[in-house]
N, C-alpha and C positions, 0 to 999 in steps of 0.2 A: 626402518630403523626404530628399534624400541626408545622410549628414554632411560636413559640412563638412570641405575640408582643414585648416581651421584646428582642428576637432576630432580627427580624426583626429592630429595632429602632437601635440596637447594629450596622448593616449594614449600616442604616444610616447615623451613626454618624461617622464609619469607614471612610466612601465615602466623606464624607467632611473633617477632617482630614487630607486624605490624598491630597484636592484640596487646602485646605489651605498650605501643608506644600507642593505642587509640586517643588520650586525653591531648598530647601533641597535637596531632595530628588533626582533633578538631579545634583545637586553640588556633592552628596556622589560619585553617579556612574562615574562619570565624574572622580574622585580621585581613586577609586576602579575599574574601572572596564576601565577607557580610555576611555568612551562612549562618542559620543556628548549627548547634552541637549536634542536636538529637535528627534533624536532616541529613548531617554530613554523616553523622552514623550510618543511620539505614538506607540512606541515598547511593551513599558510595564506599563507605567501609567496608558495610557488613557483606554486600553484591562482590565485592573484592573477594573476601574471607573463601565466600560459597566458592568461587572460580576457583581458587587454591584448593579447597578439598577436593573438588571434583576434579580439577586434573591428577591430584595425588592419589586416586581414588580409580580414574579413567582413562587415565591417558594411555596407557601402555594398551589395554584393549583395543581403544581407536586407533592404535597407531600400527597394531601388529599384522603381519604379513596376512593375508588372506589367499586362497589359493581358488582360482581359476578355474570353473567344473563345467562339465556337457558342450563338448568343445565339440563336437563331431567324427562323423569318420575319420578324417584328413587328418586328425588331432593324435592317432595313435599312437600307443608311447609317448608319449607328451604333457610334461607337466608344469604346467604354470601359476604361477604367484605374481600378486601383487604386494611389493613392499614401497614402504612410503622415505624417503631420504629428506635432507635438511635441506631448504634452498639455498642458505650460506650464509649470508650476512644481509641483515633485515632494518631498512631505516623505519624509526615509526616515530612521526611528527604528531605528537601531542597536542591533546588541548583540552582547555581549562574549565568547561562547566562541571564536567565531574572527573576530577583531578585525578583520583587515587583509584574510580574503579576501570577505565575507560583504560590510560595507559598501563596499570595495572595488569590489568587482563592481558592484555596484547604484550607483556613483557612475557608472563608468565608460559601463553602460548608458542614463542618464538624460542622461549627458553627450554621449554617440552620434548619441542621438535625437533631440536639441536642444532640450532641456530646460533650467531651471533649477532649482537644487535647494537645501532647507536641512534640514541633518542634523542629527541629534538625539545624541551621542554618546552611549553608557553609563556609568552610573557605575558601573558595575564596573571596566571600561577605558578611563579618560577622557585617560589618556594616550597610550597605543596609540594611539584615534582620534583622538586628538590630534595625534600624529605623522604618522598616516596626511593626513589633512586640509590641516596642512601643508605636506607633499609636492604634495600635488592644488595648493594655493596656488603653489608655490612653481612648478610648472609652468607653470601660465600662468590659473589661473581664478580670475578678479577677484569682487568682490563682487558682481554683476552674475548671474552664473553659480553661486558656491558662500558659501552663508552658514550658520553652524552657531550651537547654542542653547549652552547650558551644561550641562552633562551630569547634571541630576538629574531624577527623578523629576517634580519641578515645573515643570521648562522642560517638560517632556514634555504633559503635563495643558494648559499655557499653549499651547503651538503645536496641540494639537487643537481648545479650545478657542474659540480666538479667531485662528488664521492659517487664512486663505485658501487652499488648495491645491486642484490639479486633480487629483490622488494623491497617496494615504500608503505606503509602503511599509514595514510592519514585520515584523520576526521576533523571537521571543520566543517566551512560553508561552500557550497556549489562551486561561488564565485573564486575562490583558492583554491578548489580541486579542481577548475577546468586547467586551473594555470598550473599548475601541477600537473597536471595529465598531459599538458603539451609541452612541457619541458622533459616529460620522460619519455615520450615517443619517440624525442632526439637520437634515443640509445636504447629503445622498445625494452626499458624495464617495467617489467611489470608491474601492478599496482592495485591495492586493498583501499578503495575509497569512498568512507561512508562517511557521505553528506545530508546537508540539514533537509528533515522532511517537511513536510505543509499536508499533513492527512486529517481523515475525514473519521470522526463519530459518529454514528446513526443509529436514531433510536425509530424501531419499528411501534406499530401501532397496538400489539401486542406486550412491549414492554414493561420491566417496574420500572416504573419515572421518577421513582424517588432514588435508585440505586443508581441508573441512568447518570441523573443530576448531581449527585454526590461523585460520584467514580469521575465522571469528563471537569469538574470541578477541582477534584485533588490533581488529575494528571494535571490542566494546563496553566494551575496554579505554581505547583511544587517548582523550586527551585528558581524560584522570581519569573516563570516561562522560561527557562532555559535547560528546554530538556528537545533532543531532535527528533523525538519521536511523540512529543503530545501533541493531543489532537491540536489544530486549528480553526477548526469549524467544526458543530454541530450538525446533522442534517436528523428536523425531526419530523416526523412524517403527521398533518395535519391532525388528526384524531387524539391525539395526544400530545399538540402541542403548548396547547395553553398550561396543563398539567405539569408539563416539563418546566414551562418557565417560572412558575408559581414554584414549583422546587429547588431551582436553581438560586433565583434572585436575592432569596433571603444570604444563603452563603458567600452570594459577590458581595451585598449591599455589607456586611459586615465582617468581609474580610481582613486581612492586617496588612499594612503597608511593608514592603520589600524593596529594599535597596538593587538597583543592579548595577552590573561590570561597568556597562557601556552609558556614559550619559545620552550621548546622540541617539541609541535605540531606546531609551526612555521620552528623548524629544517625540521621538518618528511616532511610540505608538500613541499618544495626545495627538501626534495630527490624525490619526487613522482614524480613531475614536472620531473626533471634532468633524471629517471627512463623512463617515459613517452615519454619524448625527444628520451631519447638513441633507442626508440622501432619504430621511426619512427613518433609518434605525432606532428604535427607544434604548440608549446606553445605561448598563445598569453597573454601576461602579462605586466602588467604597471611596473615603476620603482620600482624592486623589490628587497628590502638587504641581502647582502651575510651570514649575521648572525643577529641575535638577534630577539623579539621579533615583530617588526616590519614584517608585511607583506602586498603584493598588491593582490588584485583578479585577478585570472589565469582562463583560459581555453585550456584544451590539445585537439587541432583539429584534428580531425582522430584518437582519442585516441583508442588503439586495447580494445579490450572488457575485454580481460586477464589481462591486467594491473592492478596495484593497484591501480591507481585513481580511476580509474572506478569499482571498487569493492568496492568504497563509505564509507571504510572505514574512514572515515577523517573526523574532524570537523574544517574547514577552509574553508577562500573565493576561491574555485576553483571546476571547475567541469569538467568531462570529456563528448567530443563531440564525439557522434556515429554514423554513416552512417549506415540506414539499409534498403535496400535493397528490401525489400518485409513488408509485413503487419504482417508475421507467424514470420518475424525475428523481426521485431518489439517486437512482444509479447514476444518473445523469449527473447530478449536481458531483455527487463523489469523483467519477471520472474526470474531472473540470482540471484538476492538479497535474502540473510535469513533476510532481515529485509524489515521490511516495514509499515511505518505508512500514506505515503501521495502517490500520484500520482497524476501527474497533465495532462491533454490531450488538447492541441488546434488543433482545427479544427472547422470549419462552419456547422458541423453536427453534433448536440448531438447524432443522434443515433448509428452514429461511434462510439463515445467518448462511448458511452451507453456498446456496444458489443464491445469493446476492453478491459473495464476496469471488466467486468464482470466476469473473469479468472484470475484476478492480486486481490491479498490479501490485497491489500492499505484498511486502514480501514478510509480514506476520500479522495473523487477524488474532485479534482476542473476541471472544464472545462472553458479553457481563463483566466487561470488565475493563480496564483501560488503564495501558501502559505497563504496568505493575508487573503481566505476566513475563515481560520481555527482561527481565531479567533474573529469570531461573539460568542457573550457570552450566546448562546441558542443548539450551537449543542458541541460534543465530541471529543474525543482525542482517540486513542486505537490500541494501533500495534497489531500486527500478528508477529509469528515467536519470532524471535529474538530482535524483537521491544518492547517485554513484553506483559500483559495479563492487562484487566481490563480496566475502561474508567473514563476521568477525563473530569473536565470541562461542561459546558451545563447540560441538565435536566439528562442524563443519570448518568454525574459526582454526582449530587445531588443524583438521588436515589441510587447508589452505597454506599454513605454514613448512608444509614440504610439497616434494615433491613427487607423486609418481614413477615406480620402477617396475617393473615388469620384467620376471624373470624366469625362463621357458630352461626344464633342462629333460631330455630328450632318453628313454632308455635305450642300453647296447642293446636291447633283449626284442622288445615288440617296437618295431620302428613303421611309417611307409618308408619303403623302397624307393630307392633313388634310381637305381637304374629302369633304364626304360621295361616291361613287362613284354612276356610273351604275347603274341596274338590274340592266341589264348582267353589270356586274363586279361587283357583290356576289355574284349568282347564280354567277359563273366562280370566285369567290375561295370560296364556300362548296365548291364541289364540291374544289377544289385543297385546303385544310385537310382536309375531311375524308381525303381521298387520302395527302394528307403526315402527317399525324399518326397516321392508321390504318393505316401499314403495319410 
């Protein structure tokens, strides 16, 4: 099923909306969330904008029937297509680190596809999607097409429990998406579930370590650490490690201080830190407070590999630094994570980068570069492991949101035979397969 013009125009009209109301819209985050302006902009506004053109742009391509070729003998007269249908009514539970482009994107896709959808907003940011929601309303999507819960926790629990959908779409943390995933096995709905990663940077012994150091500094900085795919550890390979750190250090040591969401994961990463310390780590940190919500970006240098930092559990500006030794510990320490949705490789040889990451489960590598490419609005999102299942965003995001049809239709004219053949021509048809298929 194509989208419709009427959806398509709905995109549209979304995409401007939201360019009219951008100073809004960074006003809200900036009250809700402590963001600056010029972050929310290009963090999540402008990665929104993209999704919007390029589905008003793509979608109708990706969506369009394809048709089924070299089908064999047996296949005569026979013609088939693949067309892709709506899956129906689509829940997508929200959430708050990047408000406007995250459920954004996922409205837009289920709206493509010809879906209906009801959203679950965040109570972290119930205003953000609130505003965002809005906008979608105000576009043109009647209650018909976009109906939302109340953004607590217990609308959340209410609509798995007891709403009917054909898909859930959520992102969040592991720890919500198991529990999610076992309350929808009740009624084997399906389910879109992209969870927080714990991936690995690694810089080879061939690389620039100042580019290196600057790029894994901007990702696990940006957004007070609360992006699911920046790295969490470092892995730098001996020969250029000291180089690495000397490029880094100066950027942590005079970084800016960032508010975050949660005060308790500002507690947890001072213990980490403090943890990391006690183990022998040299912690290299900007002016960082003994309590409260407040925090600075860290790096734990020589961080042991056994640590908790470095087991990526965290979602905070800091990341643990790893010396390793050979190529096979490289891999080694990478493979360490049950979770994984990004890797990133710098070095001056993609075919290194190529045959390192080709045994690592990251379900998108960047090479030179880190995080940043993962939001072009043509490719996908999709952990491994504990990362969750399934793929959002880009064209694979879109066709996840239908479903597969398959439709054979058969000529009066050059058919096989249905009735059984003379002697004959069984005998003539066995020598012909074995001829055609044996050569």
């Amino acid at each position: 099923m194509l989208p419709t013009r009427e959806d398509l125009a709905w995109i549209r009209r979304f995409r401007l909306s939201i360019v009219r109301d951008i100073p809004r819209l960074q006003q809200i985050c900036r009250a809700e969330l402590d963001r600056p302006e010029f972050e929310t902009l290009m963090s999540d506004i402008v990665p929104l904008l993209d999704a919007c053109r390029w589905h008003e742009k793509h979608a109708r391509g990706a969506l369009k029937p394809k048709r089924i070729k070299h089908g064999g003998i047996w296949r005569l007269g026979q013609h088939h297509t693949l067309t892709r249908r709506p899956l129906g009514h689509v829940a997508i539970i929200a959430t708050w680190n990047y408000p406007y482009n995250l459920l954004g994107t996922q409205l837009v896709q289920a709206i493509a596809a010809g879906n209906r959808v009801t959203a679950k907003p965040s109570e972290r940011s119930p205003l953000a999607h609130g505003a965002l929601l809005s906008l979608a309303r105000e576009a043109g999507l009647d209650e018909n097409r976009l109906m939302a819960t109340e953004p607590t926790r217990d609308a959340g629990r209410h609509l798995l429990e007891f709403g009917q959908f054909d898909h859930v779409l959520f992102t969040g943390s592991t720890n919500v998406g198991r529990s999610i995933a076992t309350t929808l096995a009740q009624s084997l709905t399906p389910s879109t579930l992209e969870l927080s990663g714990a991936d690995s940077a690694i810089v080879l012994e061939d690389a620039d370590v100042r580019l290196a150091a600057e790029s894994v500094y901007f990702a696990f900085s940006m957004n007070a650490g609360q992006s699911c795919m920046a790295p969490r550890r470092v892995i730098v390979e001996a020969g250029v490690y000291d180089r690495f750190v000397a490029a880094l250090s100066p950027l942590v040591n005079q970084s800016y201080q960032q508010r975050r969401v949660d005060e308790r994961e500002a507690d947890r990463l001072r213990a980490m830190l403090q943890q990391a310390s006690s183990q022998g780590s040299v912690v290299s940190v900007g002016e960082m407070p003994s309590s409260g919500a407040t925090v600075a970006p860290a790096a734990a240098l020589e961080c042991p590999p056994d640590s908790e930092l470095a087991s990526g559990e965290h979602f905070a500006p800091a990341i643990a630094v790893l010396k390793s030794e050979s190529r096979a510990q490289t891999k080694t320490l990478a493979q360490a994570s049950m979770k994984s949705l990004t890797v990133s490789v710098f070095t001056k040889s993609p075919s290194q980068a190529r045959a390192l990451t080709q045994d690592l489960d990251a379900g998108f590598v960047t090479i030179n570069d880190c995080m940043l490419p993962t939001a072009h609005p043509g490719v996908s999102i999709g952990g491994r492991g504990l990362s969750g299942w399934g793929v959002s965003q880009g064209e694979l995001g879109l066709l996840a949101m239908t479903r597969p049809q398959f439709v054979s239709k058969t000529s009066s004219r050059f058919r096989v035979p249905t009735k059984p053949p003379s002697q004959r021509v069984q005998k003539n048809m066995n020598r012909f397969v074995r001829w055609w298929y044996g050569r």
